[in-house]
N, C-alpha and C positions, 0 to 999 in steps of 0.2 A: 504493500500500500504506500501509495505517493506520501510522503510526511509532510502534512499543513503547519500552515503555519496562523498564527493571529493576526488579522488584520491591523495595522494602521489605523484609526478612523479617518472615516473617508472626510478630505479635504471639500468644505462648502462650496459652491461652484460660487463664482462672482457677480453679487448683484447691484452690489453698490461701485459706484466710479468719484475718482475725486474732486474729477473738475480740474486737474492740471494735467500738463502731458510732459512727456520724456525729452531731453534735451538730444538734439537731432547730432552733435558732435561727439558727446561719450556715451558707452555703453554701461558703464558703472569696471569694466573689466580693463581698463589701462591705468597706466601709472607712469610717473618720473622719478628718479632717484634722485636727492639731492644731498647734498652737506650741508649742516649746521655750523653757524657760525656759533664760535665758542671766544670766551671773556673769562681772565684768573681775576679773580679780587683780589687788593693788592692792603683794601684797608677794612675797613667794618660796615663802611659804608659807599655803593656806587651810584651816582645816576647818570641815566643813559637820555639824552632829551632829543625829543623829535618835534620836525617842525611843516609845515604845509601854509601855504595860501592859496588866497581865493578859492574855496573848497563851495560848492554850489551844495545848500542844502534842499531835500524835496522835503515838503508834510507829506508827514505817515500816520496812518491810523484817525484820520478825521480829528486831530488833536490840535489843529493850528501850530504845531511843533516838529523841527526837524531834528536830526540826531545826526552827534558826533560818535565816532566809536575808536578803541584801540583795542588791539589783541594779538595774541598769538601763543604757541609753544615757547615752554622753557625747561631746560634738566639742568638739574642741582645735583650735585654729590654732600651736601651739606642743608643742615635746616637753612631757613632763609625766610625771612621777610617783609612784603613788597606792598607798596603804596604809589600811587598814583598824584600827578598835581593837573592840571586843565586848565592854562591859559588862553583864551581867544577874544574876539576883536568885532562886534558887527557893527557897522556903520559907525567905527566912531567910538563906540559904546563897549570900555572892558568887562569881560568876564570872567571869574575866573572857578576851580568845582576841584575838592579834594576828597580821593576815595580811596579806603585799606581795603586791600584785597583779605577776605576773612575765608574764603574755602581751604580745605585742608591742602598743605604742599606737599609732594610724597616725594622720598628723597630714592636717590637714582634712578629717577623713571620721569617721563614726560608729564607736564604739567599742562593744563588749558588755563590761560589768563585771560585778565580783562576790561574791561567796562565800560559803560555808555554816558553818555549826557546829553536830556533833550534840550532844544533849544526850540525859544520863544521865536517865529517867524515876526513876530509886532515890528521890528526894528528892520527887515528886511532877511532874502534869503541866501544871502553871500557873505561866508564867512572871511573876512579880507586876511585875518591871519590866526592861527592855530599852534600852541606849541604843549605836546606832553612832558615831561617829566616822571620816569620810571626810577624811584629808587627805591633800591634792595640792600638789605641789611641782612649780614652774615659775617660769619666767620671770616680772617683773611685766609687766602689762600682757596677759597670756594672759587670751586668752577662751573659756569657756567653755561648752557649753550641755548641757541635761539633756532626756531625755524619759525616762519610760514606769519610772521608778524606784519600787519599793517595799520594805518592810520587815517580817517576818512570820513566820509559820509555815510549814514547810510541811503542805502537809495533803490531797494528792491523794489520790484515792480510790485510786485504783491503786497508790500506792505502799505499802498497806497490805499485808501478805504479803512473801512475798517471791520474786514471780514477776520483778516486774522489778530486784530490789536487783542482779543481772548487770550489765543495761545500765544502772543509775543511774552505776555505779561504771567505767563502759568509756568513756575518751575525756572524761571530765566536763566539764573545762575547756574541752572545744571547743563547750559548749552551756549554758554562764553566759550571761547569767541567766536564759532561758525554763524551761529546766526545771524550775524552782522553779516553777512557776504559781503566779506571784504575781498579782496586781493590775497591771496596765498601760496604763491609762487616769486615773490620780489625777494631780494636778499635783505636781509636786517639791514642795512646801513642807508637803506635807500634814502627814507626821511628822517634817519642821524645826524644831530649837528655835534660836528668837532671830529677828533679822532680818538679812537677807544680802542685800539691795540686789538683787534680784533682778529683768533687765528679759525682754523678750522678744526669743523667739532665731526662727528660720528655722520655714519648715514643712515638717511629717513625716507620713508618710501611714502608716496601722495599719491594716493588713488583718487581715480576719476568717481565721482557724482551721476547718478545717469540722468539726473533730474536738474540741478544746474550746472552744471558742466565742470565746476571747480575740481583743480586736487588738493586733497587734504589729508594731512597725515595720518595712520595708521603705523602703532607699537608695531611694527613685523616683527622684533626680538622678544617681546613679549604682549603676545597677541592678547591674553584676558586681561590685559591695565589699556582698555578700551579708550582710543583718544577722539575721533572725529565720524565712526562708522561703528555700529552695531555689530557685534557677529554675525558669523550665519550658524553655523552648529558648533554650537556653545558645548551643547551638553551629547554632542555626537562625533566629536572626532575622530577621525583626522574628516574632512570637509571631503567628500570627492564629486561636488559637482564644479564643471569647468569653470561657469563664471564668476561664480563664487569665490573663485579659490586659487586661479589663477590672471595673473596682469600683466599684459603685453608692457615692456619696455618701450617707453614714446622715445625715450632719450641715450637709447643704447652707445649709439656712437660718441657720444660725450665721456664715457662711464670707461675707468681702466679696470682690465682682467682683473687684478688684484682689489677691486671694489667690487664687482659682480661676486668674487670667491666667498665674501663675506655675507652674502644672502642664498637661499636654497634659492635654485635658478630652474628653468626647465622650458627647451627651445625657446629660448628669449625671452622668460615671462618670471613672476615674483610667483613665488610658491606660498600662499598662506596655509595653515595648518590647520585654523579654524574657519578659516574664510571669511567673509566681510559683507553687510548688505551692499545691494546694488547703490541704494541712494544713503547721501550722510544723514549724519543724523535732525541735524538743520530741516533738512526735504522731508526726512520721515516723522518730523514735528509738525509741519506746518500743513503739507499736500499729501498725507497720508492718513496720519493718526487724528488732525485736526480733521478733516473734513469727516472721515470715517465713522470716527468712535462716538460721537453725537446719532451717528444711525444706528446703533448696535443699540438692539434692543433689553429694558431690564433686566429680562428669562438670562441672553447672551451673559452679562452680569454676574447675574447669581450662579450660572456655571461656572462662571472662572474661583468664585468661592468654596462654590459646593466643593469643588475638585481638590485645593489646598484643604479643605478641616476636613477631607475623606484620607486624606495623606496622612493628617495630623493624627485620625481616628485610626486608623490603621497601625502606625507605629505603638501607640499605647494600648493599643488592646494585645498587637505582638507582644510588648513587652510588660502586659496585665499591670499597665500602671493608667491611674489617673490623670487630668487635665493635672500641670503644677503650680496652677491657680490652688484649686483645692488640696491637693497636695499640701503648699506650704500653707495655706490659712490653719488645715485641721493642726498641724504639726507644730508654728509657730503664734498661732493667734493674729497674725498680719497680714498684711495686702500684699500679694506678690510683685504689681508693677512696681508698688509704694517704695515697696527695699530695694527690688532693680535701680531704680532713679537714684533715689539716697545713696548707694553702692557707690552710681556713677556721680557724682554730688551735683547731681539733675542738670545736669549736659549731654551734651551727643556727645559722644567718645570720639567720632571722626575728626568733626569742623570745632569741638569745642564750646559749639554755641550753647547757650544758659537757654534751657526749656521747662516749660511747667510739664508737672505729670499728666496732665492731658492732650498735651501735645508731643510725649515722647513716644517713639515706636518702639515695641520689643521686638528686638532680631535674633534670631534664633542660633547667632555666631555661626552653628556648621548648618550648612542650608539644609533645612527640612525636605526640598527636593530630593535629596541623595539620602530620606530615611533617617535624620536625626531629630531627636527629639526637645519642643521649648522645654527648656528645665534652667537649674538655679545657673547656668552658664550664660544668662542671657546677655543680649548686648544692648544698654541706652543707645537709639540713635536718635534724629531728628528726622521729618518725613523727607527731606530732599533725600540724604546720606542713606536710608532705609531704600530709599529707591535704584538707586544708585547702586549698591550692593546687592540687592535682587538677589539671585541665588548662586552668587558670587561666594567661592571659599575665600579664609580670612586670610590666607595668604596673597588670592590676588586681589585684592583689596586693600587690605593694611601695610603700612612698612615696617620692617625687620622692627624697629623700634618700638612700632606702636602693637605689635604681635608680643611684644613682651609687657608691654605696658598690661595691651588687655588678659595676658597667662596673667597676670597677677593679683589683676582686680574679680578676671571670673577662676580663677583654678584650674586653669586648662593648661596642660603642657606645652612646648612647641610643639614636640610631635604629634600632639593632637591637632593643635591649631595649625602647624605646614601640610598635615594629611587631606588628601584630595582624591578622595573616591567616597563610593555607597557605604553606610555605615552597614559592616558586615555582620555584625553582633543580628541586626532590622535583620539586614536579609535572608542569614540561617532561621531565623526565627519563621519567614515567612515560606521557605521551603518545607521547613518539616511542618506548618499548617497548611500548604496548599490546597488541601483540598476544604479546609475552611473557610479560606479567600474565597475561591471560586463557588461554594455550594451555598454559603451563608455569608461572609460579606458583603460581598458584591451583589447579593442577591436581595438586597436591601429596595423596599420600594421606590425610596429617592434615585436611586442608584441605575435603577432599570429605565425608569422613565426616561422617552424618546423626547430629546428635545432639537429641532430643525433636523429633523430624519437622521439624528446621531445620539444613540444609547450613553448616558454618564457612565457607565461602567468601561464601554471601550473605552473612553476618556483619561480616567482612571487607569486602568489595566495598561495603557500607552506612554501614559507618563510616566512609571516604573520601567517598564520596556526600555526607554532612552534612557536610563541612568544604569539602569543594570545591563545593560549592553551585548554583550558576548559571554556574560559569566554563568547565567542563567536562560537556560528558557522556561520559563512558568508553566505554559502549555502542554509542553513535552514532562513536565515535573509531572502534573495531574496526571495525564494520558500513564503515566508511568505505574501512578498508584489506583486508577481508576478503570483503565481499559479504555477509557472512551475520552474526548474533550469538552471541556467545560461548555454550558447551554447558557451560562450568566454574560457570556461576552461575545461578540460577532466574530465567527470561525472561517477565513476563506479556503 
């Protein structure tokens, strides 16, 4: 007999469209390789100032206001810093707008910086003259390096009206600097005044957008510390679809052997592991997730919850433990998030920021996806940083530093906390029940219910599938002790 296997759930065909289309010059599948320009601090303190004129501003978002913007990539091998100064000039009239950059910096890996200032059109919409001022406070002897930095207007087409002034203004800071569509191919020194000893730092790979055409960087060295594009299989490695996962070299002939040797190559093209969306994340904010997710109906909703507390329900009933809400109340007499918060002394552990316990998130430090359980290991976050890490291990997420910080506050080891797989303790557990899963779990009335012509159980049963991978097959587990294949889930 042929060996079946579990379906997939079947993919919804496509009813809804954005209302924007694909940019006619990239596919999302090309890319340039460039070099970083890199900067030593020589004292404790640097600033780097940039300068522009006559900068035409447009109104965006029906706001009688236009917007100035700076941003780009930065790698530190040291803590560090960084604040903003904003001088400019309209008709005559000085202004001037000071900003600390407060998102967490993570030290040897690429940073996204930033920030905006609107400007009042009342006075006219020509900026005669503009200068930033970037200093960075560190260590001497920090090094630094830049890529993909510009300084400008903003002036997207779309941002005109105010279809998307909603999503400009939802989450902002988690999508400095692409959002601005700036320029992200000029070398740092373009809008540099002076000379800053500027040598050459590592190389960085800039994938093409298939929606506005820009390239923009993507970690290829370490693809889960996500900079400018979302994965494609995150949690299915290695990636083997082609556009995904491979990028044509636009700038081959530029590029020496001994730069190519440094990247996995493959007939001319950048090798990702994980692979990368088509469109940055910019485009899959605004002309994807914005237009879309307003159609997605409640039901749609409450499946994507149902589905996390069936994961959550599952782990503790394997491991015949309670929620650890309850848990620790009967055991301690106290609120679980209460002491979570107080633990973290009621800040987000990532960014720092001071939160009330209504507004902190509990994170479940090793992501619940791969089968672990919220228990007294949890982590304060704030809802950006909670998002942010998604189901994200703490390794690629936190730095070496702050992975000790948090072993210390929640009792986890490193080797707990650098471990990056399914927790195996969950998964023995749910082999020798297999046939509980399948005959009575899942067999749950919520669970069965068809909702848009797809059963929450294959739902369910698929999102273990991807994390457990190759190690297990579930199917063939039951068939094993059963003779026959489970009826609670769709068998093709």
């Amino acid at each position: 007999m042929r060996q079946q296997k579990l379906r997939t759930y079947r993919r919804r065909s496509t009813t809804r469209t954005s209302g924007f289309h694909t940019c006619d010059e990239t596919t999302g599948g090309e890319c340039q390789i460039k070099k970083a320009q890199s900067y030593v601090m020589h004292d404790e303190n640097v600033t780097f100032t940039f300068r522009r004129s006559d900068i035409t501003l447009t109104e965006l978002f029906d706001t009688g206001n236009g917007m100035l913007a700076f941003g780009g990539y930065i790698y530190t091998n040291k803590s560090l810093v960084i604040s903003f100064f904003l001088k400019y000039t309209v008709n005559g009239r000085s202004f001037d707008y000071q900003k600390d950059y407060r998102a967490p910096i993570n030290i040897n890996d690429w940073n996204s910086i930033g920030f905006h200032k609107e400007v009042s059109l009342d006075y006219g919409d020509t900026v005669e003259t503009a200068t930033v001022e970037m200093t960075i406070k560190a260590e001497p002897d920090t090094s630094l390096e830049f890529i993909s930095f510009d300084f400008g207007a903003v002036c997207k087409d779309e941002y005109v009206g105010d279809s998307l002034r909603k999503s400009f203004h939802q989450k902002t800071a988690m999508h400095i600097p692409y959002l601005y569509y700036l320029e992200t191919t000029k070398p740092f020194e373009t809008h540099l005044v002076g000379n800053m000893e500027l040598g050459t730092g590592r190389i960085v790979v800039l994938k093409s957008c298939n929606r506005c055409g820009r390239f923009l960087p993507i970690h290829i060295f370490n693809e889960p510390s996500t900079l400018s594009f979302s994965l494609h299989c995150k949690k299915r490695a290695p990636c083997v679809h082609s556009t995904f996962r491979a990028y044509t070299i636009q700038n081959i002939g530029e590029l020496k052997v001994s730069e190519l040797n440094e990247l996995n190559t493959e007939n001319d093209k950048v090798i990702s592991y994980y692979g990368h969306q088509l469109e940055c994340k910019a485009c899959k904010k605004f002309f994807v997730n914005a237009p879309l997710n307003p159609q997605r109906t409640p039901q749609q909703f409450k499946e994507d919850g149902l589905r996390r507390r069936a994961v959550e329900a599952l782990v503790n009933n394997l491991l015949d433990r309670n929620l650890v809400h309850f848990e620790f109340e009967h055991r301690t007499k106290k609120e679980f998030s209460e002491h979570v918060w107080e633990k973290f002394n009621g800040r987000c552990f990532k960014c720092n920021k001071k939160i009330s316990l209504d507004e902190m998130h509990l994170d479940h430090t090793m992501p619940l996806a791969y089968l672990y359980r919220l228990d007294e290991s949890a982590t304060s976050l704030c809802g950006s940083c909670n998002s942010q890490k998604s189901d994200h291990f703490p390794s690629d997420f936190y730095t070496e530093s702050e992975l000790k910080r948090l072993g210390a506050i929640t009792g986890l080891s490193m080797d707990e906390l650098t471990y990056k797989g399914v927790n195996q303790t969950v998964l023995q557990l749910l082999v020798e029940n297999i046939v509980w899963y399948y005959d009575e779990f899942l067999t749950d009335s919520e669970y069965q219910k068809i909702r848009d012509g797809i059963r929450t159980a294959d739902k369910i049963n698929d999102s273990l599938k991807r994390v457990i991978g190759e190690q297990v097959d579930l199917a063939e587990e039951y068939r094993a002790r059963t003779g026959k294949y489970p009826t609670s889930v769709t068998i093709l």
